[in-house]
Each structure stands twice: as structure tokens, then as C-alpha cells.
N, C-alpha and C positions, 0 to 999 in steps of 0.2 A: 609548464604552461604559466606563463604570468598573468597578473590578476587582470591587465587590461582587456587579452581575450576572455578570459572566463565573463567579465563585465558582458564584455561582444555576446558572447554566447546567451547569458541570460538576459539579455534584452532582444534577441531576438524571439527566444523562447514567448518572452511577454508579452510582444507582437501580436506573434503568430495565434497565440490563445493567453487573451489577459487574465482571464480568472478559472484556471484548471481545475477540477476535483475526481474525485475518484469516481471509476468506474460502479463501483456497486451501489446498488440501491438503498437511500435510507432513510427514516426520517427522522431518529432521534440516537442520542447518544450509545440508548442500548441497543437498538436495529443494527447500529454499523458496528459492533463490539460482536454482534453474532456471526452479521455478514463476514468480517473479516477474522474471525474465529474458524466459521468456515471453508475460510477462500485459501487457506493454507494445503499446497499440492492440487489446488484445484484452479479454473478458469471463475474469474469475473461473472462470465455470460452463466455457466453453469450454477456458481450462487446465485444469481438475481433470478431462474428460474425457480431456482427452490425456494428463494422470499416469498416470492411472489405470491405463492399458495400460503407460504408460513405466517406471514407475517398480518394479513388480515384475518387467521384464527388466532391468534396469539404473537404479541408483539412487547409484552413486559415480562420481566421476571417475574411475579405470581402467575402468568397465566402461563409460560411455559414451564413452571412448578408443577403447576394443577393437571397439563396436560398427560407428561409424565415420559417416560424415556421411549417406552414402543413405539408410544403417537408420534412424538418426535422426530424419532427413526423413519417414519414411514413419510416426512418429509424431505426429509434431508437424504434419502436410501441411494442418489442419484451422484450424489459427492464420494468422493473417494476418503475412507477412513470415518466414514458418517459414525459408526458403533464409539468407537471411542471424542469424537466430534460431539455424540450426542449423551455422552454421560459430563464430559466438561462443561458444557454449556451448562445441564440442568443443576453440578454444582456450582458453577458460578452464580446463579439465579440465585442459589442459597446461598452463596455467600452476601450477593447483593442485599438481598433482604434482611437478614440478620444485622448484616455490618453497615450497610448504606441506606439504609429505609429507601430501597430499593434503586437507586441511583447509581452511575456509573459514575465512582473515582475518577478526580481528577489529576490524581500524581502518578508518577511512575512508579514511584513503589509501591503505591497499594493496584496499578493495576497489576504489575509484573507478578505479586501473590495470587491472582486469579488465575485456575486450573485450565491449562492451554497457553498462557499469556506468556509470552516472550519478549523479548524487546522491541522486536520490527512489529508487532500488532501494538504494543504499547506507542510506541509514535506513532502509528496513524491514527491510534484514538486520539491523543494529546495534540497533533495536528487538526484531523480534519476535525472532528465534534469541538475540542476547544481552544483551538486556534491558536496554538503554540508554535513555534519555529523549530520544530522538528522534522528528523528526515529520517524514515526508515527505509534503512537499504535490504531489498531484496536482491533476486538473481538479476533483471533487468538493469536495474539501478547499480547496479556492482559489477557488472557487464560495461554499460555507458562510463563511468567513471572510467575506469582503467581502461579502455580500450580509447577515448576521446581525451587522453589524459587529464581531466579537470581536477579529477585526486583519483591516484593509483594508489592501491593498500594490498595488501596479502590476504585479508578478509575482510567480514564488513564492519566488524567494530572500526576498525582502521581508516575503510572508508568511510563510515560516519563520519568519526571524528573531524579527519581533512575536510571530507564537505561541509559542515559547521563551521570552520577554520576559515575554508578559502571561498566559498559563495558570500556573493557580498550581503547586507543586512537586506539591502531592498527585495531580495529575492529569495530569504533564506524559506520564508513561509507556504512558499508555492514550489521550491527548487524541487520536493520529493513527487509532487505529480507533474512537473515538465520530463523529469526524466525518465519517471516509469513508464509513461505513454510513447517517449522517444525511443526507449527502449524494445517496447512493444510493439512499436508498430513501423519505426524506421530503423535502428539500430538495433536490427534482429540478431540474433546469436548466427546463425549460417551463414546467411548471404544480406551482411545488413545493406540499406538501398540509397548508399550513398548519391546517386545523381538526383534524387530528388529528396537528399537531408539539406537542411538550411543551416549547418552551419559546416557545411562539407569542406570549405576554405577554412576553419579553425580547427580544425579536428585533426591532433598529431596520430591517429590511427595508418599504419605503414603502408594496409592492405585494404586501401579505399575501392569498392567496388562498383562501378560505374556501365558495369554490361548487364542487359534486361532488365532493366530497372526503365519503365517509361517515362518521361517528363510529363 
């Protein structure tokens, strides 16, 4: 794919939705560090249910210190992998507090030291909370990539890196939620819905699907 479709591509992204952000509910650096702590093997819509209760008893690391791992548990009981979910969390709180006088880091490497923290949760905190030009590639995001050829990789360091590479600068800060939603919600893994994706004429995918999909 050459750079002048990818340009096509991400301008119509911007179109269609100028100012994307993530699905999960948040309001502050540490909120979205939980939500997306949690949202690993799990749905969007399923964490912001369990926020929703969590997060107006306890929404900082001292108060979900103080609440304590059972209480925790008995929020989050609904997410898949909550037990081990809910001992990471209450040590990161501690490390918050010790190391950051309670704040969430703002480099990768001191978040990537926080227990749970991988990479792709470390770029969406470095992105969405502080507005870095990172891209964490999940399953969707690494699905859209190589199947729309925009950067095909073998996995998703790979793909990172290309999308870094080949998304041009104007779009690099929003590229990781145009794609995960595209991913989502049009270029589904089964039967993605190509006659009503908007960039169906760009998209070097072989096996473009264009039957029951409605316009």
C-alpha cells in the first residue's frame, strides 16, 4: 500500500469521526489505568458496568488501598480473571503511592513496571490520558492492519512499529482509536461488512464481503 492511500484512508477516518476516544469510561488518569487494566479478555461495555458501581466508591489509589482486595473482588466479580485482576490493581495502588505520591507515571517504563502493565495498556495510557502519539495494537487493530494492508507484521510489535512508520504525523494520535472501532465494529474477524466500510475501495483485503451487510 502506498503512502498516498493510507493518507486516503486516514482522512476519511477523520471525517467520518474527528475526535475518536476510547470506549471505556473515565475520568482521570488513574480511572482509565483500572478500566483498561481490566478490559484485558474482557468487553468495553462489561468494564464500564463494573466502573460504574466502582468508581463512585472508590476511584484513587488510597481508597482502593483501604478498600482492600475481597471488597474489590466483589466489584469487579463479573470480568473474567477478576481474582488475579484484583490483586494487580491493589498492588499497583501501592506502588502508586510509595513511588508516585499517588499519580499515574507518565513514561513507558515506569508504567510497564506496574504489575498487569504490558505494552498495549501502556500506550493507551501514554495516548489517551497523555496525549502521546502512540498506537497500541490489540487483536482488532492487528486484524485491520494486515488484512487492509496499511502495515502487515507477523505480530504486533511489528505491527506497531510499521503503523508508527507508515501513518502519516497528522493522524498518528488518534490512528489507534480509528482503527480499533473499525475493527470493532466494521471489520469484524468473521464476516467483516465490507459494503458499508468507507474505505472498501482502498482496502487490498482479497475476500471483500459485500452480501447481508445493509447499506
Amino acid at each position: 500500500m502506498n503512502s498516498s492511500i493510507r493518507r486516503e484512508i486516514f482522512t476519511r477516518f477523520r471525517a467520518a469521526n474527528p475526535h475518536p476516544t476510547t470506549e471505556l469510561e473515565y475520568n482521570s488518569p488513574f480511572e482509565l489505568l483500572v478500566a483498561v487494566a481490566l478490559s484485558a479478555q474482557a468487553t468495553d461495555k462489561s468494564v464500564n458496568l463494573a466502573t460504574r458501581k466502582l468508581f463512585p466508591k472508590a476511584n484513587t489509589p488510597e481508597a482502593i488501598l483501604a478498600m482492600g482486595e475481597e471488597a474489590l473482588r466483589e466489584y469487579i466479580k463479573s470480568i473474567g480473571l477478576y481474582k488475579t485482576k484484583a490483586r494487580n490493581i491493589l498492588a499497583t495502588c501501592r506502588i502508586l503511592i510509595d513511588q508516585y505520591g499517588g499519580k499515574v507515571p507518565e513514561t513507558r517504563e515506569q508504567l510497564e513496571k506496574l504489575p498487569g502493565v504490558g505494552r498495549k495498556t501502556a500506550n493507551v495510557l501514554l495516548n489517551t490520558a497523555f496525549g502521546q502519539p502512540t498506537i497500541a495494537v490489540d487483536t482488532h487493530i492487528f486484524r485491520v492492519a494486515n488484512r487492509t494492508g496499511i502495515a502487515r507484521g507477523k505480530n504486533v510489535l511489528e505491527v506497531e512499529s510499521k503503523l508508527l512508520k507508515c501513518v502519516p504525523k497528522e493522524f498518528r494520535q488518534d490512528a489507534h482509536h480509528w482503527l480499533i472501532l473499525h475493527g470493532r465494529y466494521i471489520c469484524v474477524a468473521r464476516k467483516p461488512k465490507c459494503a458499508i466500510c468507507l474505505i472498501n475501495d482502498l482496502c487490498e483485503y482479497e475476500s471483500k464481503n459485500f452480501e447481508d451487510t445493509p447499506r
